[in-house]
N, C-alpha and C positions, 0 to 999 in steps of 0.2 A: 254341179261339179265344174270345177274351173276347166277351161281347154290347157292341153298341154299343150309345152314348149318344146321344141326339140330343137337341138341347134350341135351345130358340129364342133368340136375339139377348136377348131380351128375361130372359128367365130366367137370363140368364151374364150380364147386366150384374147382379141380384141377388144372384147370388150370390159372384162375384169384387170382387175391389177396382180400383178403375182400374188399376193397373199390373196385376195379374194380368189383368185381361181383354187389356189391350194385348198381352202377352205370347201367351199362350195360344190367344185367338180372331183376334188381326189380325196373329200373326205376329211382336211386336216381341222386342225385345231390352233387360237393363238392359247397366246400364254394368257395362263391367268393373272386377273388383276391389271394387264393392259388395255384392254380394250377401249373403243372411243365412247361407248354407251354403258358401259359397265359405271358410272359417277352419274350417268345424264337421268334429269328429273325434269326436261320439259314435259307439257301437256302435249300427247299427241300419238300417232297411228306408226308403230314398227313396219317397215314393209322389208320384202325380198329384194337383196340386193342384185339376184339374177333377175327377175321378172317384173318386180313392182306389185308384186301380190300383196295383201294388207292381210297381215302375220298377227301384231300384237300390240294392245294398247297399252297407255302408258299407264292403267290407272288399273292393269294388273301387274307393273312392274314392283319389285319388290328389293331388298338388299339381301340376299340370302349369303352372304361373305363367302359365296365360294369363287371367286374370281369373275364370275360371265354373268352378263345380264340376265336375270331370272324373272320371270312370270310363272303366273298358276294358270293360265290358262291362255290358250289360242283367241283371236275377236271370234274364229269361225273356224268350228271343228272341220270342218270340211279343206281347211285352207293346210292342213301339214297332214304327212302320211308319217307314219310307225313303220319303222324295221327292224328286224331284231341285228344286234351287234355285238360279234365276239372278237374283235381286237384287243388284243393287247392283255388277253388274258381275263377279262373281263365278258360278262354278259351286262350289256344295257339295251335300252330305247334309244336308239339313234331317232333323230323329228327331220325331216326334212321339206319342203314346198313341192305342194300337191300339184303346182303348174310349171314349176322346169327341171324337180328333182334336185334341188341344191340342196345340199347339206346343209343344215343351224346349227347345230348341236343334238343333243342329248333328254329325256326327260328323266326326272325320278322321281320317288315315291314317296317323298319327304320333307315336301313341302309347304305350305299354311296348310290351315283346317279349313280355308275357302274350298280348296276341292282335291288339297292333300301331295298336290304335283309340283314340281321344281323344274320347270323349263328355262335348260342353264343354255343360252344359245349365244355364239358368237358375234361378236361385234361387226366381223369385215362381212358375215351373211346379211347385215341388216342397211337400209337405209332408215331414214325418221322424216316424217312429215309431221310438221308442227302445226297444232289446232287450239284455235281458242279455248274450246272445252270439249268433252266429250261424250 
């Protein structure tokens, strides 16, 4: 179990950019189809943009054309928590980092037959570290 993060309001407006905070600590969302990772096919390890937690690799990234970078799967189940989420009228899977709590996105249930999930998660939640291979 990763250790948590805990840090103050005050401390994530520091260190985030307004849209990463928007995202991460209040929950939002960008638009789809913008994002800086939603096109990107390097080889290499997604991490959390709050913490540096190693999120997802690129070699479960996929194009699912819904606008957000999609994977089937986490590198390590242990590394994103499940919440249930009813904004906006909707019930889904909120995913968020199991070590400072920041929002990614979303997951659902409609995605490859590798393991049938669509984790559609925001761009400004992620950083990328670039690897030879994987």
């Amino acid at each position: 179990m990763p250790e948590k993060i805990n840090k103050t309001k005050e401390e994530w407006v520091k260190e985030l950019t307004p849209e990463e905070f928007h995202i991460l600590r209040e929950k939002g969302t960008e638009r789809a189809f913008t994002g800086k990772y939603y096109h990107h096919k390097e080889e290499g390890i997604y991490l959390c943009r709050g913490c540096g937690q190693e999120l997802f690799g690129s070699d479960t990234k996929y194009d699912s054309g819904s606008g957000w970078s999609s994977f089937w799967e986490p590198m390590n189940k242990e590394a994103v928590d499940f919440h249930k989420d009813k904004s906006f009228g909707m019930i889904r899977t909120e995913v968020s980092s199991s070590k400072c709590g920041g929002h990614l996105g979303h997951v659902f249930e409609d995605g490859p037959k590798f393991t049938g999930l669509r984790y559609c998660i925001n761009s400004a939640s992620l950083n990328f570290k670039k690897t030879n291979s994987l």
